[in-house]
N, C-alpha and C positions, 0 to 999 in steps of 0.2 A: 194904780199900782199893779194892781193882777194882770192887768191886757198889756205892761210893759213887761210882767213875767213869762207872759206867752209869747211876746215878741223875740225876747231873747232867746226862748226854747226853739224856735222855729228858726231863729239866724242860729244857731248851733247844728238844726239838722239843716238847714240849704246849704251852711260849711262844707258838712261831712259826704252830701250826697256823693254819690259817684267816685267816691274816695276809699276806692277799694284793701290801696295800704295802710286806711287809717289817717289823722292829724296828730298833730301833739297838742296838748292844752296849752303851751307860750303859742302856739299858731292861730288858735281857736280865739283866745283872749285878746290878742294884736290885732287880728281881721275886724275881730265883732267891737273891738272900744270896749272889752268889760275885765275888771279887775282881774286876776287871777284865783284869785280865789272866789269872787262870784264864779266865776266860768266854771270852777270845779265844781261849786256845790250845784250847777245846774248839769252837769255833765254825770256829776254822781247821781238824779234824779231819772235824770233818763237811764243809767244802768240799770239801777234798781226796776225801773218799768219794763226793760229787756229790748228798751230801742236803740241803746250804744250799749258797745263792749268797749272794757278798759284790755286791751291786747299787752299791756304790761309796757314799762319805762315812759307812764304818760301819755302814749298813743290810744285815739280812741277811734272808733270805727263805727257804722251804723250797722244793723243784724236784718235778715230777714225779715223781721216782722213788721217794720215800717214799710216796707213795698208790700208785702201779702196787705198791708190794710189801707194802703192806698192805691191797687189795681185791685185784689178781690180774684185776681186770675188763677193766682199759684192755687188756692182754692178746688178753682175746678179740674186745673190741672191734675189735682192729687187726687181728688172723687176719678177720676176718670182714669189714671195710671193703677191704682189701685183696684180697680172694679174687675177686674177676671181674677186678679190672687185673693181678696177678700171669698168672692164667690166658691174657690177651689175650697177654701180654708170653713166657711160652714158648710160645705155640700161633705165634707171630710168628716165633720163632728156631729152636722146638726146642732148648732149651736150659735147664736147671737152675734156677730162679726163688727166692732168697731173700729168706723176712721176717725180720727178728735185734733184738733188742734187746742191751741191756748191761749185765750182772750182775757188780755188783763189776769184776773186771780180764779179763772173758770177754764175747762175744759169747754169745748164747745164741738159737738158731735156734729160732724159734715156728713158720713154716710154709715149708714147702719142696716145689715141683713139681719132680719130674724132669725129664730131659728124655727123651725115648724111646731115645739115642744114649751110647755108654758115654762115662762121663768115668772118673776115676783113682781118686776118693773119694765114696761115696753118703753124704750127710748125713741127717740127720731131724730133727721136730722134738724140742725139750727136747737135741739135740746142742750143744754149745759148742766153742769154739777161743777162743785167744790173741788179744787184740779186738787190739793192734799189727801185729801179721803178716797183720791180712785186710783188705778193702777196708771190709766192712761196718763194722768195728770202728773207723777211720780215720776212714768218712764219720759215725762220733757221734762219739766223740773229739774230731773236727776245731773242733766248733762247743757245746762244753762249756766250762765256764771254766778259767782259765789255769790256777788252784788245781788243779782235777782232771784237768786235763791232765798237768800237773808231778810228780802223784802217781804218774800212771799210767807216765809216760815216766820218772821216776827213782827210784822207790819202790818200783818192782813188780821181780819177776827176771822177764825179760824169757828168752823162748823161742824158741829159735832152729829151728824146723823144719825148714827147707832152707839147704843153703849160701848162699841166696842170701837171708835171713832178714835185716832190717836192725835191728840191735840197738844201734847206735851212738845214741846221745840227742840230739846233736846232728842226727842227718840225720831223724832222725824227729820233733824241733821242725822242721824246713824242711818234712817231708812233711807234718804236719798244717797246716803251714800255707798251702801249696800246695794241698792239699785245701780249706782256707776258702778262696782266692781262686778255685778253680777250682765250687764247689758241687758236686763229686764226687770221687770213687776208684777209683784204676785201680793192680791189684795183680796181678801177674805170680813166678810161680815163690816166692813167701813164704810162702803155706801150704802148698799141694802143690804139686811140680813138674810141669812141661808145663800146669798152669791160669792162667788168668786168671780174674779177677774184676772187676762195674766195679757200683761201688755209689752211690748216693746216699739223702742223709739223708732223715729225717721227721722234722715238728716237729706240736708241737699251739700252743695259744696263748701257751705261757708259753717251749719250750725243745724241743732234740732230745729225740726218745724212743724211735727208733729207726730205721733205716737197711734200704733194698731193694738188691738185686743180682742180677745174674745170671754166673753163672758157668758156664765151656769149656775143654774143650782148646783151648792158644795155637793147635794144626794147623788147629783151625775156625774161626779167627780171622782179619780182614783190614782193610786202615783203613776198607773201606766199610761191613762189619758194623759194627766197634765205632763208627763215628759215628752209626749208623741205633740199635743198643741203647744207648747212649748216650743219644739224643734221647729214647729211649721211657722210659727210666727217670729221668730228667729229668721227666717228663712227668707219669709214673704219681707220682712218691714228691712232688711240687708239691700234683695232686691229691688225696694222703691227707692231706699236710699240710695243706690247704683244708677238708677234713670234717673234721678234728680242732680248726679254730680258728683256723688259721693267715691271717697276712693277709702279704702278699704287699709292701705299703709298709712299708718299713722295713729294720732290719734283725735276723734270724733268732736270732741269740744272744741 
């Protein structure tokens, strides 16, 4: 029974491969032999995983992240596009520089600059953390569909690291979505205490794919810093979204 559930998830994605405008669900259901409503509740499954988008009137479409995890390339691509702006941005602060992607219900740190000055927790890359609890994880989160948003916020056991950890569903539907109106994240005492965090997204042409930040102790922190790293990380994560595809009219989901 289970390895025919896998079977039909994998004829759903070899459907959609390479179908850049998307299928519609009577297409998906006719091709594969399976009822229509099996085919939704298998097509609603992979939303919520963040490997199809419902692009709305039925149409569904596959996302970035099924190719990042079956080449592995866009990876290094982004370590390596990112690697002189990352650098500019702690050689600016002296301060801790992350790149992070988002692996299932984790954030998952691909490259990360120290800063010369002690902070609380030394990360590296292939490190992960709780993608709720951190900025980075918030700023992809924020601008992924509602489907995987909903998964992540009420589907997942949610981990409370610090007392100050917000695990309530509802305040974490208003943060992410503070986060989309603001195109950043600013995250204080949730993963480790006494840090701050202030991250924003990265997009390619199609969807987020992964999120920069920099992270401090809150003592090195002040509203002149954080509006000036701010700006810079605005600045840089626009830029990568730009060499990845990104275009700038429109809007980013």
């Amino acid at each position: 029974m289970e390895s025919a559930h896998i079977s039909k998830l994998f004829s759903i994605l070899e459907a959609t491969s390479g179908k850049l405008e998307g299928r519609s669900l009577a297409e998906l259901a006719a091709e594969i032999g399976l009822a229509k409503s099996t085919a939704h509740r298998l097509l609603q499954s992979l939303c919520s995983l963040g490997y199809m988008v419902n692009t709305g009137n039925g149409i569904y479409k596959q996302t970035p992240l099924f190719r990042q995890l079956a080449s592995g390339f866009d990876d290094r691509r982004l370590v390596d596009l990112a690697a002189a702006s990352m650098t500019r941005l702690r050689d600016a602060f002296d301060e801790t520089v992350n790149l992070a992607v988002m692996r299932m219900e984790r954030v998952v740190y691909l490259s990360v600059l120290p800063s010369s000055r002690p902070i609380t927790r030394t990360v590296h890359s292939n490190m992960s953390d709780p993608a709720l609890s951190t900025a980075l994880g918030r700023a992809i989160i924020a601008f992924q569909s509602r489907d995987r948003q909903q998964y992540v916020i009420r589907k997942v056991v949610l981990e409370k690291r610090t007392p100050y950890t917000v695990v309530d569903t509802d305040q974490l539907e208003a943060i992410l979505d503070q986060v989309r109106r603001d195109g950043c994240a600013i995250e204080e005492n949730q993963t480790d205490l006494g840090v701050m965090c202030i991250a924003a997204p990265v997009f390619d042409a199609e969807s987020v794919v992964a999120a920069i930040s920099m992270a401090c102790p809150i003592a090195r922190m002040d509203p002149t810093k954080t509006q000036a790293s701010l700006a810079m990380i605005r600045e840089i994560s626009l830029d990568l979204s730009e060499q990845l595809g990104f275009h700038t009219v429109g809007s980013p989901a």
